[in-house]
VOLOLO-263703 format. One record per residue (C-alpha): residue in one letter; y, x, z. Coordinates in nm, 4 decimals. Example, Ala and Ser with C-alpha at 12.3 -4.5 7.8 and 13.67 -1.06 7.14 Angstrom:
BEGIN
<node A,<-0.4500,1.2300,0.7800>>
<node S,<-0.1060,1.3670,0.7140>>
# end
This chain:
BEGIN
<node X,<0.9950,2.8232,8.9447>>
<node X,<0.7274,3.1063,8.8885>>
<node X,<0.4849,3.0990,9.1306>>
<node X,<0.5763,3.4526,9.3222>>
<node X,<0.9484,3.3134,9.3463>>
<node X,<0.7855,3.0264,9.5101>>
<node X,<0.5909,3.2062,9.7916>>
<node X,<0.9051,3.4259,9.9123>>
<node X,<1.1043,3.1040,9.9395>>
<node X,<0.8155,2.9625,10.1517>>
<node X,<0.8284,3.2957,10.3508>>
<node X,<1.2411,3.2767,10.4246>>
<node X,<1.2248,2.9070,10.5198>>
<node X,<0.8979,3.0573,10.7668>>
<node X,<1.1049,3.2809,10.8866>>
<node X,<1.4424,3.1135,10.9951>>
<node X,<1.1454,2.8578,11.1532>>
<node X,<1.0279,3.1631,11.3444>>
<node X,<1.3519,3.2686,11.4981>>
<node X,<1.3419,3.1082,11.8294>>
<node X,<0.9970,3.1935,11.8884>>
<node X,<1.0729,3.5553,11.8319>>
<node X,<1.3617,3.5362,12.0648>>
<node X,<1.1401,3.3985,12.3641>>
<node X,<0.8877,3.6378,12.2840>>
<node X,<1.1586,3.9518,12.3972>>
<node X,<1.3754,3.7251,12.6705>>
<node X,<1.1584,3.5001,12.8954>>
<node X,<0.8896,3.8018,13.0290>>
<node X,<1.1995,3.9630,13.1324>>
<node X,<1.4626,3.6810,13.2346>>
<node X,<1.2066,3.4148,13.3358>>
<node X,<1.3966,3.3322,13.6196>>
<node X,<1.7122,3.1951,13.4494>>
<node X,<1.4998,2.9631,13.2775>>
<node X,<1.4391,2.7682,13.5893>>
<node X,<1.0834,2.9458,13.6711>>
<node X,<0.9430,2.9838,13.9753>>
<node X,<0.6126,3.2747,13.9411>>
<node X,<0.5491,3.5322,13.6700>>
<node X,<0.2540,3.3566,13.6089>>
<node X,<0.4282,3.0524,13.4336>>
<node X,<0.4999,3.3348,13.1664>>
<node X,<0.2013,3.4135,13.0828>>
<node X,<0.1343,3.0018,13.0061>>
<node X,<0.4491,2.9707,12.8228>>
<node X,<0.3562,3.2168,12.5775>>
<node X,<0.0112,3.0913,12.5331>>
<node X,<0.0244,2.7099,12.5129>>
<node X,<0.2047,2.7088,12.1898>>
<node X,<-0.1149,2.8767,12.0315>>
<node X,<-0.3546,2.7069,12.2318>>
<node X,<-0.2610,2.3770,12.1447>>
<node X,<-0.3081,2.5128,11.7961>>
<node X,<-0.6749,2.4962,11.8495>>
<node X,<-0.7356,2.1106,11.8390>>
<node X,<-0.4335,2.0623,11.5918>>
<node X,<-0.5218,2.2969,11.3171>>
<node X,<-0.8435,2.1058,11.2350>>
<node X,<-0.5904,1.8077,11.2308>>
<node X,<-0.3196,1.9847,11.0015>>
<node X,<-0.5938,2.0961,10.7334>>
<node X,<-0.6441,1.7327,10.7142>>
<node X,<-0.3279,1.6475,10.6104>>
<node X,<-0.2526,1.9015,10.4018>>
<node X,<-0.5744,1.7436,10.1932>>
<node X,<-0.4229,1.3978,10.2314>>
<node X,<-0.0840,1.4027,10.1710>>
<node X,<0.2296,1.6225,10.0589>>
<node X,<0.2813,1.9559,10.1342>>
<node X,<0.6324,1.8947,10.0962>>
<node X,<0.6038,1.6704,10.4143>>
<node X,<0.4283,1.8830,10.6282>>
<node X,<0.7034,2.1299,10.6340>>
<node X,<1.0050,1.8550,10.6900>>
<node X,<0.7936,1.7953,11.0406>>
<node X,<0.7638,2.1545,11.0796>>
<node X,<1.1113,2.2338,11.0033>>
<node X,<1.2584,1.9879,11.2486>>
<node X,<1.0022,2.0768,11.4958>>
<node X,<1.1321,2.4120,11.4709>>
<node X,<1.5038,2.2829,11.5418>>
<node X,<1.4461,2.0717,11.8260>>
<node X,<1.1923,2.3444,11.9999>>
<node X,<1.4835,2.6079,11.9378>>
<node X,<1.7655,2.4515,12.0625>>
<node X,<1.5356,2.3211,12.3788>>
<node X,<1.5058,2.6974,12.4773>>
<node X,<1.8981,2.7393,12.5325>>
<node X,<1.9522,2.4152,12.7234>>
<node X,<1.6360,2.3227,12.8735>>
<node X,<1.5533,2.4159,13.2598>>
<node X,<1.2419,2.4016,13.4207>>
<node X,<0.8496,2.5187,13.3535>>
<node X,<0.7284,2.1500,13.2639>>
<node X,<1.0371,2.1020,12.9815>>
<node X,<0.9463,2.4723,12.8701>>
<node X,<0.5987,2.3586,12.8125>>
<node X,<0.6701,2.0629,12.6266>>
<node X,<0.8691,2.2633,12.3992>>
<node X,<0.6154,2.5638,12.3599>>
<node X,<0.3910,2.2686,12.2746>>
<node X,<0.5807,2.1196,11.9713>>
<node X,<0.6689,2.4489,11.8802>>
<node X,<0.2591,2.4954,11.8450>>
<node X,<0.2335,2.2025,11.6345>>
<node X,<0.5419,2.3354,11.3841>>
<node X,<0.3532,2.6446,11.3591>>
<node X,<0.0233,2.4864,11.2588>>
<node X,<0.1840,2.3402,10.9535>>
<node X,<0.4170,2.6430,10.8621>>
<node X,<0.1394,2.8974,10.8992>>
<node X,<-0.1578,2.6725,10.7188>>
<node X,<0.1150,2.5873,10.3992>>
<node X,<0.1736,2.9532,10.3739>>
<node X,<-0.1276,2.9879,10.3551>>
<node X,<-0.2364,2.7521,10.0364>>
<node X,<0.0511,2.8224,9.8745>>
<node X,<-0.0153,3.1605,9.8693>>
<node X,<-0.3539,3.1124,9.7234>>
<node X,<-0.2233,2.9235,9.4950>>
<node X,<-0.0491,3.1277,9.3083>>
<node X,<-0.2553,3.4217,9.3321>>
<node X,<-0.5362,3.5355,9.1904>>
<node X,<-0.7750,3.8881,9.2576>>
<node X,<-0.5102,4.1090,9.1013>>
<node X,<-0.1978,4.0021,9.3247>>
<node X,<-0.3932,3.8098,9.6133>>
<node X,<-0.3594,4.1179,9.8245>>
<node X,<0.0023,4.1693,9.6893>>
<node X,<0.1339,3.8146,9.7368>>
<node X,<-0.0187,3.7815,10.0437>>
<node X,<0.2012,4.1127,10.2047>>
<node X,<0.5123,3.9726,10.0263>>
<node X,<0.4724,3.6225,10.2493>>
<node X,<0.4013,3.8232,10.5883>>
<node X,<0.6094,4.0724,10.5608>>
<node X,<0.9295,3.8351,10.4233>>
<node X,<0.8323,3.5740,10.7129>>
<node X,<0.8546,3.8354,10.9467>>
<node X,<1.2420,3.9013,10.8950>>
<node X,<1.2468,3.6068,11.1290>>
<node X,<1.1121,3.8369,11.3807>>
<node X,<1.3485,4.1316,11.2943>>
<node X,<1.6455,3.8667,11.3704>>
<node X,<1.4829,3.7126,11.6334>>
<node X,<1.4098,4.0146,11.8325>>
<node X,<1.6960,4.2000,11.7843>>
<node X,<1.9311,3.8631,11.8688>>
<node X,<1.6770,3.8679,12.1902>>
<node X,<1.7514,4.2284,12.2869>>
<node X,<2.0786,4.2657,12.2198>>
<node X,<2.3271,3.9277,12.1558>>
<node X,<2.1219,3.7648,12.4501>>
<node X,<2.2331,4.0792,12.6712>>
<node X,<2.5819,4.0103,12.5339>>
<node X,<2.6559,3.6838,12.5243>>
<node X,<2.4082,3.3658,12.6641>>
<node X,<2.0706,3.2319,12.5750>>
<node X,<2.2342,2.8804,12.4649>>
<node X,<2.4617,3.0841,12.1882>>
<node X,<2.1223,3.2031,12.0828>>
<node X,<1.9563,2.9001,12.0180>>
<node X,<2.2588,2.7412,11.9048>>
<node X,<2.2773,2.9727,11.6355>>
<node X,<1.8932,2.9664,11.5162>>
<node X,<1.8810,2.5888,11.5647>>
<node X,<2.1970,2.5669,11.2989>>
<node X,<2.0068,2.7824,11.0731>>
<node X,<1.7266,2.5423,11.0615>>
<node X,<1.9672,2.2516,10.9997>>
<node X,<2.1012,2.3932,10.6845>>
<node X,<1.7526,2.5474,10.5541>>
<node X,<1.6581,2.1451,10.5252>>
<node X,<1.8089,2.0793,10.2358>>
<node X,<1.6270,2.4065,10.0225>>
<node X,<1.2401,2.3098,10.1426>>
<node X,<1.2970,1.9501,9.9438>>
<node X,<1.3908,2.2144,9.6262>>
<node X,<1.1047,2.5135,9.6745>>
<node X,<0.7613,2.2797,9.8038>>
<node X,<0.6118,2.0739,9.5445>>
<node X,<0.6065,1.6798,9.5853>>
<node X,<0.2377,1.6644,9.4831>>
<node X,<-0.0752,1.7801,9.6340>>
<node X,<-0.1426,2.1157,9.5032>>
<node X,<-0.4512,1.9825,9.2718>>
<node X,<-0.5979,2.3396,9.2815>>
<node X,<-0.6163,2.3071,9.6600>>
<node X,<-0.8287,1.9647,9.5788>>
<node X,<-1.0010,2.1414,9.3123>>
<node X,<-1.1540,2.3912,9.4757>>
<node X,<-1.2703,2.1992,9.8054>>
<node X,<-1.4577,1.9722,9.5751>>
<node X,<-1.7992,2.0021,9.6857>>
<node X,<-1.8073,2.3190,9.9066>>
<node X,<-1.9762,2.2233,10.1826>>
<node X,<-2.1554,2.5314,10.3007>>
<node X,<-1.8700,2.7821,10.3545>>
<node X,<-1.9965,2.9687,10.6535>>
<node X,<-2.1899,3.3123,10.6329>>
<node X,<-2.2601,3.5950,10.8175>>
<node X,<-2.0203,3.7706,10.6093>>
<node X,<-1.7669,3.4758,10.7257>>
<node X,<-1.8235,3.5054,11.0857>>
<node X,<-1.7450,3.8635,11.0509>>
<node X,<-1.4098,3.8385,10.9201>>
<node X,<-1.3123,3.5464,11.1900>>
<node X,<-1.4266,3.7933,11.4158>>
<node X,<-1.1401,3.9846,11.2852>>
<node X,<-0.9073,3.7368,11.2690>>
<node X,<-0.9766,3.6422,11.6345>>
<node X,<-0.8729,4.0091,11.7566>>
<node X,<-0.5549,4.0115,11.4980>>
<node X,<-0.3939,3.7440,11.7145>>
<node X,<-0.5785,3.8946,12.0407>>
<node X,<-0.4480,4.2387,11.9772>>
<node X,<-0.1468,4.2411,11.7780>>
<node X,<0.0464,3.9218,11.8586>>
<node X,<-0.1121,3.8729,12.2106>>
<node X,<-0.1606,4.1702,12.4089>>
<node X,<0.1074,4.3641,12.2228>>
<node X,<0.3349,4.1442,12.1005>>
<node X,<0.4071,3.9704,12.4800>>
<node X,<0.3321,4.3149,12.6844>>
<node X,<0.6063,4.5119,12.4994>>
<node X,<0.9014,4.4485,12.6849>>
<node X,<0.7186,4.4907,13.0394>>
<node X,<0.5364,4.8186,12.8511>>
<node X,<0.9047,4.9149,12.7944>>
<node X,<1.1077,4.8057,13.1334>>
<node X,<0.8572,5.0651,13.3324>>
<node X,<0.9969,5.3587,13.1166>>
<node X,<1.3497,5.2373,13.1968>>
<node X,<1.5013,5.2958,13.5345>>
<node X,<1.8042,5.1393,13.4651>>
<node X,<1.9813,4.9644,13.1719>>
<node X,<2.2126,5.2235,12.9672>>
<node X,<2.5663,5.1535,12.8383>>
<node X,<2.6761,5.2651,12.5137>>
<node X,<3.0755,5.2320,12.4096>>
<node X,<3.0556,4.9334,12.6537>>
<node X,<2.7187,4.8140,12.4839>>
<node X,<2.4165,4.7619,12.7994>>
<node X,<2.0811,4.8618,12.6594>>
<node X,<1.8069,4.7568,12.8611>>
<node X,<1.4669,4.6844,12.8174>>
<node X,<1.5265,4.3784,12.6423>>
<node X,<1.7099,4.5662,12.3875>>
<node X,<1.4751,4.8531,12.3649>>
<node X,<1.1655,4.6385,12.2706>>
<node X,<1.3800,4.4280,12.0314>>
<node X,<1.4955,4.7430,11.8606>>
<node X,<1.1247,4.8384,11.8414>>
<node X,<0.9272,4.5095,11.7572>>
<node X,<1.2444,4.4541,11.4958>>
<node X,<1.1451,4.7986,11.2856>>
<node X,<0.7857,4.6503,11.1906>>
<node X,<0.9878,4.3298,11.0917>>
<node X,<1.2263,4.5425,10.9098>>
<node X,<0.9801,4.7747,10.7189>>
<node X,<0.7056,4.4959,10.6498>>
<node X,<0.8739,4.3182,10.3831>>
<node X,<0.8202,4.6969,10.1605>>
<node X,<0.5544,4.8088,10.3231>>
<node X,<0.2978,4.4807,10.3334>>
<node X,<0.2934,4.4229,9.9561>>
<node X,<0.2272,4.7830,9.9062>>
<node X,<-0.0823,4.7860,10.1459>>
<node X,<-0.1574,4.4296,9.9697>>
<node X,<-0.0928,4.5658,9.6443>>
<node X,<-0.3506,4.9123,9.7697>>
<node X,<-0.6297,4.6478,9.9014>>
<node X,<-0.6285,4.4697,9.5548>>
<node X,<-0.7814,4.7784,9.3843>>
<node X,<-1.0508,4.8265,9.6091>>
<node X,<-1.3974,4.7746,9.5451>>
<node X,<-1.5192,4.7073,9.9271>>
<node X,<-1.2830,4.7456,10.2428>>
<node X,<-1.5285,4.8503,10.4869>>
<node X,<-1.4237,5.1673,10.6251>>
<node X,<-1.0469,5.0649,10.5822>>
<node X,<-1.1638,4.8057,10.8744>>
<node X,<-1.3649,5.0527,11.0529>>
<node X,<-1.0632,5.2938,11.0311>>
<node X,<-0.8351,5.0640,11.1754>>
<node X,<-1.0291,4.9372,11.4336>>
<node X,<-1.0586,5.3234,11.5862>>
<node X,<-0.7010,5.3832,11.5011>>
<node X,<-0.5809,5.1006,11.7029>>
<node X,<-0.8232,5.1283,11.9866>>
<node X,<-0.6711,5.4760,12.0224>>
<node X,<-0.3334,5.3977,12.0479>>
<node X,<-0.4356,5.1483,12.2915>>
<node X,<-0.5599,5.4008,12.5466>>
<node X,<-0.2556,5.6157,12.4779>>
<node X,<-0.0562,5.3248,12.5781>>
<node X,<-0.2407,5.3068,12.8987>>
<node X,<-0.1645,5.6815,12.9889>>
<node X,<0.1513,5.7707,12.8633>>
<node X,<0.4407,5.7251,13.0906>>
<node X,<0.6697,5.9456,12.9165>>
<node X,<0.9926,5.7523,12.6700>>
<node X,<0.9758,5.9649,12.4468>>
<node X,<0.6358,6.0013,12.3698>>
<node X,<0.5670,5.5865,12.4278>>
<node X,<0.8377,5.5415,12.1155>>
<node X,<0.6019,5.7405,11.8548>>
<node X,<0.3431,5.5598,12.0101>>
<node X,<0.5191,5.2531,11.9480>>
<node X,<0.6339,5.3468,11.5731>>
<node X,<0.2734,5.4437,11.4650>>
<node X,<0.1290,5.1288,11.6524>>
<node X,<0.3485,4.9091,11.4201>>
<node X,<0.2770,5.1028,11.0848>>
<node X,<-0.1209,5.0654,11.1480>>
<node X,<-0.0565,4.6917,11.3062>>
<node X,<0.1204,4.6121,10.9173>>
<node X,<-0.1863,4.7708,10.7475>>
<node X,<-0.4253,4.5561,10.9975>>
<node X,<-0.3012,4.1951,10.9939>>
<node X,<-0.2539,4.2144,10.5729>>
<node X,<-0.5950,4.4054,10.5637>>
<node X,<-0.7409,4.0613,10.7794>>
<node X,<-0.5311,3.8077,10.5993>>
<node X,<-0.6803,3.9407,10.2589>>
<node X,<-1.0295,3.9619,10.3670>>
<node X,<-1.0137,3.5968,10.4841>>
<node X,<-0.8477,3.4806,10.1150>>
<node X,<-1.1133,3.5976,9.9397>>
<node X,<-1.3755,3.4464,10.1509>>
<node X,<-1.1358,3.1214,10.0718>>
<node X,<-1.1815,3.1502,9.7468>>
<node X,<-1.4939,3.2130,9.6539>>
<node X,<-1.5360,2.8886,9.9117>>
<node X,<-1.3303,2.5873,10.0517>>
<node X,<-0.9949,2.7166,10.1090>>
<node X,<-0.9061,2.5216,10.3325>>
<node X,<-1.1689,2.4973,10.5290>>
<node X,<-1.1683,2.8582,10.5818>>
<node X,<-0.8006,2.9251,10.5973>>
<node X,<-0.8050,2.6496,10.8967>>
<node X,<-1.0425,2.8464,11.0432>>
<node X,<-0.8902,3.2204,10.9991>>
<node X,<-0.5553,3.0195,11.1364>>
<node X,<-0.7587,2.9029,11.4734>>
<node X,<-0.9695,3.2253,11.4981>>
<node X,<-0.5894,3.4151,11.4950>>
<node X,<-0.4292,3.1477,11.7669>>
<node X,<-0.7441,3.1498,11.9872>>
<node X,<-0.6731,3.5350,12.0345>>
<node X,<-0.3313,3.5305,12.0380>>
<node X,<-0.3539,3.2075,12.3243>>
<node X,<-0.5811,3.4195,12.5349>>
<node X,<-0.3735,3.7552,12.4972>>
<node X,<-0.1061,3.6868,12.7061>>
<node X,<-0.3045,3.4751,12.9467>>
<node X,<-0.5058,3.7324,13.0208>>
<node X,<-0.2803,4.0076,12.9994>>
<node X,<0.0058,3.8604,13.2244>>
<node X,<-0.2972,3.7574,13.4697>>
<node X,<-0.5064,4.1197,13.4267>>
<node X,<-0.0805,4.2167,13.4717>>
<node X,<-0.0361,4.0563,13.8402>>
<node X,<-0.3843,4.1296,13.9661>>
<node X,<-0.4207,4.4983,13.8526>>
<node X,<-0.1865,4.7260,13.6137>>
<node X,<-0.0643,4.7420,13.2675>>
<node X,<-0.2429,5.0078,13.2055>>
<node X,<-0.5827,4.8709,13.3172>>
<node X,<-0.5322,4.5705,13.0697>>
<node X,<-0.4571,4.8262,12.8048>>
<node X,<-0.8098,4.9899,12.8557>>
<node X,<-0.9542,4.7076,12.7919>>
<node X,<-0.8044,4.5811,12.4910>>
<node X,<-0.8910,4.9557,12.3763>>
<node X,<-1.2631,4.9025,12.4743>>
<node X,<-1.2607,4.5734,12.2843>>
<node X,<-1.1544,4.7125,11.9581>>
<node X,<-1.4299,5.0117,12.0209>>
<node X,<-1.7395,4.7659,12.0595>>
<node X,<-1.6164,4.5472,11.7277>>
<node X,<-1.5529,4.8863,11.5219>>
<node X,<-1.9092,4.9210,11.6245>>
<node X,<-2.0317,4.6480,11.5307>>
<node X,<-1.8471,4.6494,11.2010>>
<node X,<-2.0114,4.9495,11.1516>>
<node X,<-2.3884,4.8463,11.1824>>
<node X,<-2.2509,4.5584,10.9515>>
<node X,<-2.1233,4.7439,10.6652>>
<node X,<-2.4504,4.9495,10.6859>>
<node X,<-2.6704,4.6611,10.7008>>
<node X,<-2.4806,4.5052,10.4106>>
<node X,<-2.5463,4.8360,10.2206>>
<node X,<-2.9140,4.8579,10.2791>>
<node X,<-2.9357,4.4306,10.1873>>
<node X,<-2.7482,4.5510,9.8508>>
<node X,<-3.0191,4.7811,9.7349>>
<node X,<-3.3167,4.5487,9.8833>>
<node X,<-3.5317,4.3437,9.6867>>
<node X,<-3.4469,4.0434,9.9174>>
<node X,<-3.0990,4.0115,10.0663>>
<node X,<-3.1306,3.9596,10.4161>>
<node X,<-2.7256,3.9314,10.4911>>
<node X,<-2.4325,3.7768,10.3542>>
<node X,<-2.2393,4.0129,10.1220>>
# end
C-alpha cells in the first residue's frame, strides 16, 4: 500500500471516529436539557473536558506511540470512540456526560497524534503540505456527517438513532484499521527522535503560539458558538414539505459545507504552501482576515448577511488550520517529531479546552457579541506580534550574528 493510499485510509477511519463528537458539537448547546442537564453552564464543561484532559494525556500518548504499535493505539481509540458514541444516545445526567467527554478525550489523543506521524511519514517537502490537507480535509467528512445527522436526522428522528447509527459504523470500521496501520513501529518515527534533544526555538514557540489560537479560534470559539450565533437570527424553526429547520439544522448545514469542500480544497492550499519559500505574510494575512470576520460576527444581526459571513469564515478557517498544521511539520522535521507534534497537538487542545469555557461563561455573564470582540482583539495583538517576528527574522537573516531562530 503506497504511502498516500495509506494516509486517506487513516483519515476515513478518523473520521467515522469523529462522528459523535461532531454530532454533540451541533445538539447539546441547543438541546442540553434532554440530556438530563440542569444550567447552561454544564455546556460549556462538556465541550471542554474532552480537550482538556488532552493536556496531561498527550505527553502520555507520544510515549506510547515511541514504545509500542501504532496499530494498537488506534484499536483503543477506535473502541473508545464506540463506547463514547453510543453513551451520548443513552446516557442521562452531567456526571455520565463527563465521563464520556473524558474517554472521548483520550480516543482523540491517539487518533489525532497517529495522524499525525503517519502523515510525516510518508511525506516529504514536496507533498508535506499536500498530504497533510488530504488527511484534514478527508477526516473532516466525519464532521460533514456528523453535523448534518446533528441538524437535521436529530430534528427528525431521536438522539439514540443517532448514536446508534455512528456507534455501528465504528463496529464495522474495526476490522479495516488491523489492514491499513502497520504492525511495527514506524522506524522512521524512531529514526528521527534519535538524539534530538533540543527541539525548542523561538521560531518553535511561535508556531505553538499558532497552534494554541487554531484550536482557540476555530474549533473553540467558533466551532461551539455557531449554533447559539445562529438560533438569535432565527425566530422560529421553518418547515419545508413537512421538513422543521431550526437552528440546529441551519448550523449543521453551515459547519457541514467546510467539511464538504475541505477534502478539495485543503490539499490544494497544502499543495500552494509546498511551493513557498517563507509563509510569513500568508500568516499575517490570515490572522487580519480572521480577526475581521470576527468583529463582523459581533455586529451583524442580519441572516442574510451572517451566512456570507459564515461561508467566507470557513474558506479562510480551511486555509488557516492547514497553513498551522504545515508550519508545525516542518518544525517536526527538521527536529523530534514527536516531540513537537505532541506539542502542536496540546498547544491546539489547550485553545480549543478554553474556547468554549470561556465563551459559554463570557456567553451567560455578558453577550455573544462581546465574546466575539474579543476573540477579534486576540487575533489583532498575535498578527502583531507575528509581524515584528517576521521582521526581526528578516533583519537576523542579513546580520552577521543571528540573534533569532529562523
Amino acid at each position: 500500500m503506497s504511502g498516500r493510499q495509506r494516509v486517506r485510509w487513516i483519515a476515513i477511519l478518523t473520521a467515522i471516529a469523529l462522528l459523535g463528537d461532531s454530532m454533540i458539537l451541533i445538539v447539546l448547546p441547543l438541546y442540553w436539557e434532554e440530556f438530563g442537564l440542569t444550567a447552561i453552564w454544564q455546556v460549556g464543561v462538556l465541550l471542554s473536558v474532552n480537550r482538556l484532559i488532552r493536556l496531561p494525556i498527550n505527553p502520555l500518548v507520544g510515549w506510547f506511540y515511541r514504545t509500542y504499535e501504532r496499530r494498537t493505539g488506534f484499536f483503543i481509540a477506535m473502541s473508545l470512540a464506540l463506547v463514547t458514541t453510543l453513551a451520548y444516545g443513552y446516557v442521562q445526567g452531567f456526571i455520565w456526560l463527563l465521563i464520556a467527554r473524558i474517554l472521548w478525550g483520550v480516543a482523540w489523543a491517539f487518533i489525532r497524534l497517529g495522524g499525525y506521524l503517519t502523515v510525516l511519514d510518508h511525506s516529504n517537502s514536496r507533498n508535506r503540505g499536500e498530504l497533510i490537507g488530504l488527511y484534514n480535509g478527508l477526516w473532516g467528512l466525519g464532521g460533514l456527517v456528523g453535523m448534518l445527522a446533528g441538524g437535521i436526522v436529530v430534528e427528525q428522528t431521536s438522539i439514540a438513532f443517532v448514536t446508534t447509527l455512528f456507534a455501528g459504523a465504528a463496529c464495522f470500521s474495526l476490522p479495516t484499521l488491523f489492514k491499513v496501520i502497520p504492525r511495527s513501529v514506524s522506524e522512521q518515527v524512531r529514526d528521527k527522535t534519535d538524539g534530538k534533544g533540543d527541539w525548542f526555538s523561538i521560531h518553535t514557540g511561535s508556531i505553538l503560539l499558532l497552534s494554541f489560537t487554531t484550536g482557540l479560534v476555530i474549533f473553540g470559539v467558533f466551532a461551539t458558538t455557531l449554533s447559539p450565533f445562529v438560533e438569535r437570527m432565527i425566530d422560529d424553526n421553518w418547515t419545508w414539505h413537512g421538513l422543521v429547520i431550526g437552528a440546529a439544522t441551519v448550523a449543521g448545514l453551515i459547519q457541514a459545507v467546510r467539511w464538504a469542500w475541505d477534502p478539495f480544497v485543503a490539499p490544494m492550499v497544502g499543495k500552494r504552501l509546498d511551493r513557498m519559500r517563507t509563509k510569513g505574510p500568508v500568516v499575517f494575512s490570515m490572522l487580519l482576515m480572521i480577526a475581521s470576520l470576527f468583529f463582523i460576527a459581533g455586529s451583524v444581526h442580519d441572516f442574510v448577511l451572517a451566512s456570507v459571513f459564515l461561508l467566507v469564515f470557513q474558506l479562510i478557517s480551511t486555509i488557516f488550520v492547514t497553513l498551522t498544521d504545515s508550519l508545525a511539520a516542518e518544525v517536526a522535521n527538521q527536529t523530534d517529531r514527536v516531540r513537537m507534534m505532541t506539542a502542536h497537538t496540546i498547544a491546539i487542545d489547550l485553545g480549543a479546552a478554553l474556547g468554549p469555557l470561556i465563551g459559554f461563561l463570557v456567553v451567560a455573564t455578558v453577550h455573544l457579541s462581546f465574546l466575539y470582540f474579543m476573540t477579534s482583539s486576540w487575533l489583532l495583538l498575535l498578527a502583531i506580534y507575528w509581524c515584528w517576528y517576521e521582521v526581526r527574522k528578516k533583519e537576523s537573516e542579513y546580520s552577521p550574528v543571528k540573534n533569532i531562530d529562523a
